[in-house]
C-alpha positions as CSV (number, residue, x, y, z in Angstrom):
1,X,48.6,36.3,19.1
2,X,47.1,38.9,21.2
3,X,44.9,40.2,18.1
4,X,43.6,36.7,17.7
5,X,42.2,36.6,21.2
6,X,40.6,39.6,20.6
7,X,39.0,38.5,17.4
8,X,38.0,35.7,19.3
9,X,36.6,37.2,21.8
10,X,34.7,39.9,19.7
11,X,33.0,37.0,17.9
12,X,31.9,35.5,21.1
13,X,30.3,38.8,22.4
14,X,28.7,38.9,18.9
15,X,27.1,35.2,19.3
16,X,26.1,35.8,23.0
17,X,24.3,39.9,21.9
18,X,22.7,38.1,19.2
19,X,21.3,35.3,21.2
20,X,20.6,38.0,23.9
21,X,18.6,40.1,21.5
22,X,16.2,37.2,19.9
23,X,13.0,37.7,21.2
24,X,10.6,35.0,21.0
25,X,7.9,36.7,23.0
26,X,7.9,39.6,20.6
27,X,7.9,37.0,17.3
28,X,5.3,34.8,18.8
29,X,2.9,37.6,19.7
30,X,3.2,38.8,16.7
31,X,2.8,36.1,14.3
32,X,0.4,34.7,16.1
33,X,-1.6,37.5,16.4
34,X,-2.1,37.5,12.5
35,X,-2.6,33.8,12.6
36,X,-5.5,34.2,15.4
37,X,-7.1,37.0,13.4
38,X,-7.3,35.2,10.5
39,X,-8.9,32.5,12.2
40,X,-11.0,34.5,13.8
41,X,-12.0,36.2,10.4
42,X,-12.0,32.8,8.6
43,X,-14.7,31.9,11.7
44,X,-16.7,34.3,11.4
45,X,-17.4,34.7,7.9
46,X,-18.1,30.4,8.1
47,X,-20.3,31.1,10.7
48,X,-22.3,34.1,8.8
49,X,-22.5,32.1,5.8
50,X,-23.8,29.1,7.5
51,X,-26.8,31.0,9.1
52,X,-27.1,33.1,5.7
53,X,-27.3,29.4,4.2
54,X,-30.0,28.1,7.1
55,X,-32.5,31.2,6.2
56,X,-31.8,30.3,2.3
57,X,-32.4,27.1,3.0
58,X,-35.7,27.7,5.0
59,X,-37.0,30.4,2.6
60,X,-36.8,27.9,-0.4
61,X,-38.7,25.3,1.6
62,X,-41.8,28.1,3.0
63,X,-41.8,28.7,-0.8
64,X,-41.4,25.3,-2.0
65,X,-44.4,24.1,0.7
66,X,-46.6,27.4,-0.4
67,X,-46.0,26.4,-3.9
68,X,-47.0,22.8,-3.3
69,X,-50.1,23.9,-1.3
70,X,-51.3,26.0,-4.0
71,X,-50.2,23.1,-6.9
72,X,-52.3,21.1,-4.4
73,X,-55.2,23.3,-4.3
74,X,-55.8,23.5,-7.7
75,X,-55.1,20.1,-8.3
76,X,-58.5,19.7,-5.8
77,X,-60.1,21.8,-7.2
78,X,-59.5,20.7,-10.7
79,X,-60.0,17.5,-9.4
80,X,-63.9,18.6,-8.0
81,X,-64.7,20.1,-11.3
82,X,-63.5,16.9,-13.2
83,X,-65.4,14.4,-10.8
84,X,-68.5,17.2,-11.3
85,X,-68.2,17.1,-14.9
86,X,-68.3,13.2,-14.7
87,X,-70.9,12.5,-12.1
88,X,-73.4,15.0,-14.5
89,X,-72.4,13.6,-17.0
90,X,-73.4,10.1,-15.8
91,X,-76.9,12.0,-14.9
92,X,-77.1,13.1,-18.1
93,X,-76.6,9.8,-20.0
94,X,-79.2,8.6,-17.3
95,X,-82.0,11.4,-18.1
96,X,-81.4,10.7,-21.8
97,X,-82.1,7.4,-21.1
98,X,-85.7,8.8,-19.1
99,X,-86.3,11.3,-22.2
100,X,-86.0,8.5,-24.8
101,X,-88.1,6.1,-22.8
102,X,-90.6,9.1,-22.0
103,X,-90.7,11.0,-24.7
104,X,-88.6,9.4,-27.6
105,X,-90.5,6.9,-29.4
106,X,-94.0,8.9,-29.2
107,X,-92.8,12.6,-29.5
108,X,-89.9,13.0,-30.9
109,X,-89.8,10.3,-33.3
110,X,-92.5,11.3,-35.6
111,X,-91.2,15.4,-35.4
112,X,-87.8,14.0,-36.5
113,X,-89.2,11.8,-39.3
114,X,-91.1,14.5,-40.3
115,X,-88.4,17.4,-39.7
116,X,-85.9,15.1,-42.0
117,X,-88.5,15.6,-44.9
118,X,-87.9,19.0,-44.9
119,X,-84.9,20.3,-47.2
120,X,-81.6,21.4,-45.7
121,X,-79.2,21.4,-48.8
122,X,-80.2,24.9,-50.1
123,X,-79.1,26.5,-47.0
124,X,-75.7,24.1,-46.7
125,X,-75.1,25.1,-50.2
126,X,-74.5,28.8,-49.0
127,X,-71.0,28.3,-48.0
128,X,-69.2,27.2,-44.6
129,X,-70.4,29.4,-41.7
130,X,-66.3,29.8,-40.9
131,X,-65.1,30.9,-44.1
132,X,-68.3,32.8,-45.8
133,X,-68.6,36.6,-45.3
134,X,-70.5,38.5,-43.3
135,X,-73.5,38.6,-45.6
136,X,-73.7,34.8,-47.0
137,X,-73.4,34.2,-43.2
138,X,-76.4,36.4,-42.7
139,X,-78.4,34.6,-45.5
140,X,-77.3,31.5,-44.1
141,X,-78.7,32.0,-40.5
142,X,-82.1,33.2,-42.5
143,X,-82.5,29.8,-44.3
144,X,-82.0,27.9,-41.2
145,X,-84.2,30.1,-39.0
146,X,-87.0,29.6,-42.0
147,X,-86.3,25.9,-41.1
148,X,-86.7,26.6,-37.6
149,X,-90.1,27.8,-37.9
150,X,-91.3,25.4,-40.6
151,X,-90.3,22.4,-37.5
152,X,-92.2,24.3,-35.2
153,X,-94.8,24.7,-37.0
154,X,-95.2,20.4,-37.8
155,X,-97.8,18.8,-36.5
156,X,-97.4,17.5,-32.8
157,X,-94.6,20.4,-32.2
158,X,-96.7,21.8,-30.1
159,X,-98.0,19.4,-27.8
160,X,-94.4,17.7,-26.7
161,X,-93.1,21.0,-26.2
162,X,-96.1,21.0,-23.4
163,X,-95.0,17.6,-22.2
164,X,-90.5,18.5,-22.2
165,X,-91.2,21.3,-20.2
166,X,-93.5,19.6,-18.0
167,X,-91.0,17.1,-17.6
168,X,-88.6,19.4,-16.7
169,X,-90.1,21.6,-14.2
170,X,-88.7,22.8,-11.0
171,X,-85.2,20.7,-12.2
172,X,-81.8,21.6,-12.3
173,X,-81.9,21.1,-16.4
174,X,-82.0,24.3,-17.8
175,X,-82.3,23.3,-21.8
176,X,-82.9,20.1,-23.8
177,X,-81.6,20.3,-27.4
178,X,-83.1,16.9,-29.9
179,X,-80.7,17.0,-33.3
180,X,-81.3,14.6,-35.9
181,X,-77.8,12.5,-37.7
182,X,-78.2,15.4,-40.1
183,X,-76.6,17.5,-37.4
184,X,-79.9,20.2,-37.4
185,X,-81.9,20.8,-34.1
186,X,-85.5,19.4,-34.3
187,X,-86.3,20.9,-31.1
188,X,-84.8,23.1,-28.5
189,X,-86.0,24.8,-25.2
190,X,-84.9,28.2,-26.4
191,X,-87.1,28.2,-29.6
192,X,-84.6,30.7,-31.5
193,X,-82.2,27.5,-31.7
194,X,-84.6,25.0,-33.8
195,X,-83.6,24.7,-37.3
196,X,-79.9,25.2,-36.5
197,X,-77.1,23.3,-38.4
198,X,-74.9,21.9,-35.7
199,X,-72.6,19.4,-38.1
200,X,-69.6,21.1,-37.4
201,X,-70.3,20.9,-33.4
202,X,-67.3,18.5,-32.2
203,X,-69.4,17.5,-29.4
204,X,-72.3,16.3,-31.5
205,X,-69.7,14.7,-34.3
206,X,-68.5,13.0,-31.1
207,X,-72.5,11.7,-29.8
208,X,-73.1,10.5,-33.5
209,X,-70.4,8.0,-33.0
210,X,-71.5,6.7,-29.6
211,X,-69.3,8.5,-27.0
212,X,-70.9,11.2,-24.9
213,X,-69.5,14.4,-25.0
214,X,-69.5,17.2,-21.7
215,X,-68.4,20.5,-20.9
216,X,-68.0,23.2,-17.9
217,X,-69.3,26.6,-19.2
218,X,-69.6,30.3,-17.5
219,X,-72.9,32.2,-19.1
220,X,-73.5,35.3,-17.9
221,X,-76.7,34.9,-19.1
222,X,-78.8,32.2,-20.5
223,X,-82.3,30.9,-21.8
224,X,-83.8,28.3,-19.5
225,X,-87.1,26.8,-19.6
226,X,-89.0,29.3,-17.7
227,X,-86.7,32.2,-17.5
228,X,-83.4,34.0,-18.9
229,X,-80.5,33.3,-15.6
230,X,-77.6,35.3,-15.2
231,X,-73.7,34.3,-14.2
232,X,-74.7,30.4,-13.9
233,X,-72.4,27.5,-14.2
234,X,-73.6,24.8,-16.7
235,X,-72.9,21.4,-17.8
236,X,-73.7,20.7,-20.8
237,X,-73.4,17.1,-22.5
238,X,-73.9,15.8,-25.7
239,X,-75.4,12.2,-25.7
240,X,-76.1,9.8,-28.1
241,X,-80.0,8.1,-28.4
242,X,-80.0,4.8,-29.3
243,X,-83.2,2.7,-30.7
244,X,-84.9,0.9,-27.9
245,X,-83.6,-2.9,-27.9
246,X,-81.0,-2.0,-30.1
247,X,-77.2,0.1,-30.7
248,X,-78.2,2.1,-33.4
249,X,-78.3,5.4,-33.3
250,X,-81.5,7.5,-33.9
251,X,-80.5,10.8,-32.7
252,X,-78.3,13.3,-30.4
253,X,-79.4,15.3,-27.1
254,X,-77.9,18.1,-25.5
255,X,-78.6,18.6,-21.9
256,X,-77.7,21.7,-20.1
257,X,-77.6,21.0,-16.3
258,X,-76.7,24.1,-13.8
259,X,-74.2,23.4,-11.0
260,X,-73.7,27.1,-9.8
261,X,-73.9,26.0,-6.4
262,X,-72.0,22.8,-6.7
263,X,-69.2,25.3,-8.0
264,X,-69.9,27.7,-5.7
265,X,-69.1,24.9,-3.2
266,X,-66.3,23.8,-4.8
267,X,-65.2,27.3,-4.8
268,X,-65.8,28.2,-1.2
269,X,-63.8,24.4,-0.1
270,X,-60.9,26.0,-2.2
271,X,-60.9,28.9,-0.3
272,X,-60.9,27.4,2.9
273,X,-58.3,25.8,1.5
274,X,-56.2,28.4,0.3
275,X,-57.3,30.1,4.1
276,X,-55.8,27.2,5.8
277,X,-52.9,27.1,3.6
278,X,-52.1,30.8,4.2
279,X,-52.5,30.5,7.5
280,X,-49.9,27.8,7.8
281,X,-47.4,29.7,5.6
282,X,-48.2,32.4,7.9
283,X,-47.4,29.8,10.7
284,X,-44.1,28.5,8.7
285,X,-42.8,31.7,8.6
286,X,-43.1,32.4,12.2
287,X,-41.6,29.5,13.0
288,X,-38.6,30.0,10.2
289,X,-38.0,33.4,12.0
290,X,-37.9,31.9,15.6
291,X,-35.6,28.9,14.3
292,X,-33.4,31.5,12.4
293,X,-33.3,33.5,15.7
294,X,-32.5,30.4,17.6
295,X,-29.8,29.5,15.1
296,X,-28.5,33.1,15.2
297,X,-28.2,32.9,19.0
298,X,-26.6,29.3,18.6
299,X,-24.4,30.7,16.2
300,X,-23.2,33.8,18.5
301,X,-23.0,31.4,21.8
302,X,-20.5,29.1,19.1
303,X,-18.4,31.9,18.4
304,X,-18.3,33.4,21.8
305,X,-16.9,29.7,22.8
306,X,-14.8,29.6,20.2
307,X,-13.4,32.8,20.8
308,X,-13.2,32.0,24.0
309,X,-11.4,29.0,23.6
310,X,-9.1,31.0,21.5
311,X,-8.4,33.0,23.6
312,X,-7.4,30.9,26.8
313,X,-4.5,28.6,23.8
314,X,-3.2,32.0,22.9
315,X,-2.8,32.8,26.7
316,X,-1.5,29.2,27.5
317,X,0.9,29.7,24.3
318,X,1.5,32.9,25.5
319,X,2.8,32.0,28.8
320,X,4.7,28.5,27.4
321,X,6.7,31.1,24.7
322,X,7.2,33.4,28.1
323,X,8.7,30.3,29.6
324,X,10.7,29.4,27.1
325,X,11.6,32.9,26.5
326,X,13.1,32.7,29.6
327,X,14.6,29.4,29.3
328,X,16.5,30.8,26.0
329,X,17.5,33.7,28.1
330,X,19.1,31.7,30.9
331,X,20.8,29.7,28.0
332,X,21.9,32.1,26.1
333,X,23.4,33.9,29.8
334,X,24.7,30.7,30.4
335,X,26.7,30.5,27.1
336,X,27.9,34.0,27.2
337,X,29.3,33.2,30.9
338,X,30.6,29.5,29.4
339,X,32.0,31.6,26.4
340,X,33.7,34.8,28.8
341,X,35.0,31.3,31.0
342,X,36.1,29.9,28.0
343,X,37.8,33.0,26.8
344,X,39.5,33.5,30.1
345,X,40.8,29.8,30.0
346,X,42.0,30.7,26.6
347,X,44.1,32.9,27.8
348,X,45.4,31.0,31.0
349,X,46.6,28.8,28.0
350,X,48.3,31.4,25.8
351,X,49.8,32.3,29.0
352,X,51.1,28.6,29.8
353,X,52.0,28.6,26.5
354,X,54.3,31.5,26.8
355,X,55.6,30.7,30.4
356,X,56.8,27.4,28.2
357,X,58.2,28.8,26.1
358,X,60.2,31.3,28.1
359,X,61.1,27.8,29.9
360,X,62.1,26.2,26.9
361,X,64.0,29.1,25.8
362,X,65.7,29.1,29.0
363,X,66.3,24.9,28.8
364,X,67.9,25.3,25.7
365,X,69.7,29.0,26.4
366,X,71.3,27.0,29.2
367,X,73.3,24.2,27.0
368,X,73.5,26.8,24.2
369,X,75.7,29.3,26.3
370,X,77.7,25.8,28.0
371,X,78.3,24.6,24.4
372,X,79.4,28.4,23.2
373,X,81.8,28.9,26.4
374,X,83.5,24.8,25.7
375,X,83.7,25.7,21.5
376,X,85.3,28.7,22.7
377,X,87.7,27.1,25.2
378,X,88.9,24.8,22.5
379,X,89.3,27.2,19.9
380,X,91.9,29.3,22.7
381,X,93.5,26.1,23.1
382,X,93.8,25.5,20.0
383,X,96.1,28.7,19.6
384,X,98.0,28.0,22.4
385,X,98.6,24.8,21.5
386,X,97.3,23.8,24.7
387,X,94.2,22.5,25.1
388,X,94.4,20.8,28.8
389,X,91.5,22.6,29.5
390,X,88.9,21.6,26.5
391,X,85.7,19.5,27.6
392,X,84.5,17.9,24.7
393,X,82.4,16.1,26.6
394,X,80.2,18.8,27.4
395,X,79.4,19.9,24.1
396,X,78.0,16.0,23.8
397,X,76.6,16.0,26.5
398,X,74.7,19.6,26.2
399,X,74.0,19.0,22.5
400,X,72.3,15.5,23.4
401,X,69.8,17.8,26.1
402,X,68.8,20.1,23.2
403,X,68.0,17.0,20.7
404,X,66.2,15.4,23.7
405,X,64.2,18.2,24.0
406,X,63.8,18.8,20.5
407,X,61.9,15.6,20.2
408,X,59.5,16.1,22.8
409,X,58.8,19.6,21.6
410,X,58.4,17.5,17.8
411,X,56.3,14.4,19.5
412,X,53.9,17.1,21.1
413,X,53.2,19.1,18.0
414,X,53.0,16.1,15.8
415,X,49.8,15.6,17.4
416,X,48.3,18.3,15.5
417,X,45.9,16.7,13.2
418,X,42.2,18.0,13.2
419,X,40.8,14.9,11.7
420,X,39.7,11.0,13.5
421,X,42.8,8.6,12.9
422,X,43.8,5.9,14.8
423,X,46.9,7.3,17.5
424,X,49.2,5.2,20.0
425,X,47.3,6.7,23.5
426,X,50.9,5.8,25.7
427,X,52.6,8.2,23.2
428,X,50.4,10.8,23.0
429,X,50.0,11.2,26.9
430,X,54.0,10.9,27.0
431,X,54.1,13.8,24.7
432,X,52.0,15.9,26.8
433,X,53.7,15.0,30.1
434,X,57.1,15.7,29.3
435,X,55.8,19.2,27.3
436,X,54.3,20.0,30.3
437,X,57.6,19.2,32.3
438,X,58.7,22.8,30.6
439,X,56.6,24.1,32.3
440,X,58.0,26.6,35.6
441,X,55.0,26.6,37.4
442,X,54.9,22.6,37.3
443,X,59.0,22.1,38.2
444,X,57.7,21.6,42.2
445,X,55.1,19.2,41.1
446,X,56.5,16.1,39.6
447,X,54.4,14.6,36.6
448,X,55.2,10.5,36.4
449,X,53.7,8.9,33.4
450,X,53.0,5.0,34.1
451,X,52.2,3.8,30.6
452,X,50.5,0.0,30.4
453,X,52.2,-2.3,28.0
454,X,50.4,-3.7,24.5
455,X,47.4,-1.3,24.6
456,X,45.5,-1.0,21.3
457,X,45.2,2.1,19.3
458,X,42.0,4.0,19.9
459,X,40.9,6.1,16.8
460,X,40.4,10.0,18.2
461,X,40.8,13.6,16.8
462,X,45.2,13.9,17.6
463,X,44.6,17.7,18.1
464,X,41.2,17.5,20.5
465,X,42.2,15.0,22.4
466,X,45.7,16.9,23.1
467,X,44.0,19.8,24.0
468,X,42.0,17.8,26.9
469,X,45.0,16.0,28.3
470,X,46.9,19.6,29.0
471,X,43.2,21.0,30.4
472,X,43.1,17.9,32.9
473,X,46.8,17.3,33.6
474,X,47.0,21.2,34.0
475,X,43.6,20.5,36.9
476,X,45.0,18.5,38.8
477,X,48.6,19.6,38.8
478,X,47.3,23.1,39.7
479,X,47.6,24.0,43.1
480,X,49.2,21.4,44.4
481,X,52.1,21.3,47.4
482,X,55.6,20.6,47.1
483,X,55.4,17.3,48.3
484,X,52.9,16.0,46.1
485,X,53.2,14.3,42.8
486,X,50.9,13.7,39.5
487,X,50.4,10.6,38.6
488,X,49.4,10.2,34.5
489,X,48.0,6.1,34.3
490,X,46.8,4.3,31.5
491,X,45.3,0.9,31.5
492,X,42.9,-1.5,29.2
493,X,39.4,-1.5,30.8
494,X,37.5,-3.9,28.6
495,X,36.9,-2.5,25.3
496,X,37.7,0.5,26.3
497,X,41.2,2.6,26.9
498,X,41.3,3.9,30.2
499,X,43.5,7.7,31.0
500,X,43.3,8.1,35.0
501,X,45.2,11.6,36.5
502,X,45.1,11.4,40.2
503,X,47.3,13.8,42.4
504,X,49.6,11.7,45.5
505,X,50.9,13.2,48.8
506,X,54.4,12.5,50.3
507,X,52.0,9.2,51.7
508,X,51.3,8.0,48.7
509,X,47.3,9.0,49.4
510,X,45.2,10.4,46.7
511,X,44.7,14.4,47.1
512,X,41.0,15.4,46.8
513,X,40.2,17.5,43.5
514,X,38.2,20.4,43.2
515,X,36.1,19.9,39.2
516,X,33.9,22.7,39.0
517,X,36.6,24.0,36.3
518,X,35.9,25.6,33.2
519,X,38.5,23.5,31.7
520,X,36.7,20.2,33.1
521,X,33.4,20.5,30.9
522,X,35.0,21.4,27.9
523,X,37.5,18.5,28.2
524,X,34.1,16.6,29.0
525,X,32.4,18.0,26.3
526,X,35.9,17.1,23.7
527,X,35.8,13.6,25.1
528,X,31.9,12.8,24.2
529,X,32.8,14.4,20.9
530,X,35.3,11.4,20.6
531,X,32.2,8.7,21.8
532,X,34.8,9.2,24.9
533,X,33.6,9.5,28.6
534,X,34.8,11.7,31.5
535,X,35.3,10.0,34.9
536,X,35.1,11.2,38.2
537,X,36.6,8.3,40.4
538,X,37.1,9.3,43.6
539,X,40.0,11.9,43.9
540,X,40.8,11.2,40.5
541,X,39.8,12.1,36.7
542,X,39.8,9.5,34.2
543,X,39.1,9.8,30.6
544,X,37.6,6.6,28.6
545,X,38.3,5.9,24.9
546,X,37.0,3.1,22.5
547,X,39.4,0.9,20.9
548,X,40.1,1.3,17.2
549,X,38.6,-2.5,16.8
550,X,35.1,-1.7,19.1
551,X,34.8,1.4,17.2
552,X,34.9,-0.3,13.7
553,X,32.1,-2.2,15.0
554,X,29.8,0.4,16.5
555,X,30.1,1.9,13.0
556,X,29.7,-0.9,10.9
């Protein structure tokens, strides 16, 4: 038995060290040490990717707006060059018109009738100028320049060559081309050029049928009227002449126009252009810097807050796990001081158990040695032939204390069972009363059980709710005078099954109880176990149990 306790007890101081060395201070900073540095980390690389995304982000636009400045600038300027191109173009169908009505029908028509007398197939009939060699090319150019100066040398060449660049003079038109529908220039500005097949020339195949034809060309040098230029920008267009009052068709001119300084202006409107553009990138990027910077800053100001605000939870945490730290501590002292109480009760109880069973062993020595001493008696009279002196009556009367005895002892320990069943209350209390009637330290103290007639059964754990009627009964009994009693109730309250201990003087007055016992809370903590109730009521304890019937019901 002794062993046991020990065991007991050892397991107890095992339970209360281990609760005693948990450290939730030590676990919490810890863990959440690692938890707040990933955060931090998981922050921080957010926040370094979100400001690396805001400079991405502004870069691609500065390049996307520089790109779109430049698309735009050269869709202007393209734009100029096209709406140039067109508005000469328009001039050019316009002096056509002045050259036909001026010049056409008395000049030019009688050197073109005259010019188409002249042969052209001998020269054609020396191979294509793109596919001949070198020297059929050569003999080719000869034929033509022979035509050439057999149409300058017609009648009337001379004289409207005068008048074309009289016409022309101090004029942006550089050279004035006349071809006949044969495709061969009948006259020309730049004299080398008469007599030259031009049927291959897609902008005078396009003049032939009706729609003018115009170009933007670079010469770094050129034949005008009155001079050879260098590095000019010409227009040149290739118009159709029609037959005055009619549609047809009579001829091709080719106009060359100089718009160097409508290019150059074009030009110099780009560049202030592209200036203005550059200087606004320049501008973007100055202010993409000072918004990165601002977002930086906003960025480090977030994180500092952050951080911040991190820091004060992990220092609230902190101080709620120091609180609670403590909290477990007191808890866990407290249940190493309930378990050492309940480990000292536990042996109070071996103790009472022992004293009872010296006292038992002493109640049933007694009757054992008084039957022994009368058997013995009888047996010597028996011999003698005498037996005067025999008592049988004693033996009865002994043996009848030992089976009364016996079935306390057996109506005590049949309430053993460790599972809920439903018990008779008036016979378990009995059972405990007169077991306790064993014993010596309760022989001044008189325990009267008062049992109430037709009470119900009340379903309990037999073995728990034995254990709390000797903690209680043993309460109250303790300490008490020689001319006091304990009184052991029970009564129907209701629904409920009512156990009331109460201690009496020699007056019949209750005797105030002291409760802050051990023994009390753990009877209180058996009893709600049960769905019970511990009462304090006055100077007296009274323990409340559910009827088997209200039970049921709860449950169901």
């Amino acid at each position: 038995m002794q062993s046991q306790m020990l065991a007991g007890a050892d397991r107890l101081s095992s339970v209360s060290d281990a609760a005693a060395r948990f450290r939730l201070v030590r676990y919490f900073t810890l863990t959440s040490l690692a938890a707040f540095a990933v955060v931090g980390a998981a922050l921080f690389v957010l926040e370094r990717r979100e400001s690396a995304f805001f400079n991405e982000v502004q870069s691609e636009q500065a390049a996307f707006f520089a790109q779109a400045q430049r698309e735009l600038t050269r869709a202007h300027e393209q734009a100029a060059r096209d709406d140039l191109l067109a508005a000469h173009e328009a001039g050019h169908v316009n002096l056509a018109r002045v050259f036909a009505n001026v010049l056409w029908q008395h000049d030019f028509v009688p050197l073109v009738a005259r010019a188409q007398r002249l042969p052209i197939d001998h020269c054609r009939t020396l191979g294509d100028a793109a596919t001949a060699d070198a020297r059929t090319n050569e003999r080719r150019r000869a034929c033509f320049a022979a035509l050439g100066r057999q149409i300058m040398n017609l009648p009337g060449f001379a004289a409207l060559d005068a008048r074309a660049y009289e016409a022309m003079r101090g004029s942006n038109v550089f050279k004035i081309k006349v071809f006949d529908l044969r495709g061969i220039t009948v006259y020309s500005s730049e004299h080398a050029q008469i007599g030259e097949d031009q049927r291959d020339n897609l902008g005078w195949q396009s003049a032939v049928r009706g729609r003018p034809a115009s170009e933007l060309t670079h010469r770094d040098r050129f034949s005008a009227f009155e001079r050879v230029v260098e590095n000019r920008d010409l227009i040149s267009s290739y118009l159709p002449v029609r037959a005055p009052g009619g549609d047809a068709i009579v001829g091709v001119f080719e106009i060359y126009s100089d718009v160097t300084p409508l290019l150059e202006q074009i030009k110099r409107t780009s560049a202030n252009i592209a200036a203005s553009t550059a200087a606004k990138e320049q501008l973007l990027r100055v202010r993409a810097l000072d918004n990165a910077h601002k977002v930086e800053t906003s960025s480090h100001w977030l994180l500092a807050i952050v951080g911040g605000l991190l820091a004060l939870l992990y220092v609230a945490l902190l101080l709620i796990v120091r609180i609670g730290q403590r909290i477990i501590d007191r808890q866990a002292l407290a249940q190493a001081q309930a378990a050492r109480r309940e480990q000292e009760w536990h042996r109070e109880k071996m103790a009472a158990l022992a004293t009872m069973a010296a006292a038992i062993s002493h109640e049933v020595g007694n009757p054992l040695t008084t039957i022994t001493l009368a058997a013995q008696e009888i047996v010597e009279g028996k011999k003698r032939g005498d037996c005067s002196d025999c008592h049988p009556e004693v033996i009865i009367e002994q043996a009848w204390r030992i089976a009364h005895m016996t079935r306390q002892m057996g109506a005590f320990a049949s309430a053993r069972s460790e599972a809920r069943e439903p018990v008779d209350v008036n016979q378990m209390v009995k059972a405990v009363c007169d077991f306790l009637r064993f014993d010596q330290r309760y022989r001044a103290t008189p325990i009267e059980f008062r049992p109430a007639a037709g009470l119900p059964a009340s379903v309990v754990v037999p073995d728990q709710l034995n254990e709390v009627l000797m903690n209680v009964v043993q309460v109250v009994a303790e300490g008490a005078r020689a001319t006091e009693r304990v009184a052991v109730e029970t009564a129907e309250r209701g629904e409920q099954l009512l156990i009331r201990i109460e201690r009496h003087g020699a007056d019949g007055a209750a005797t105030p109880l002291g409760v802050a016992d051990v023994r009390i809370e753990a009877a209180r903590r058996r009893i709600d176990a049960m769905g019970g109730r511990l009462l304090v009521e006055g100077a007296a304890l009274g323990i409340l149990l559910l009827v088997a019937a209200e039970q049921a019901a709860r449950s169901g």
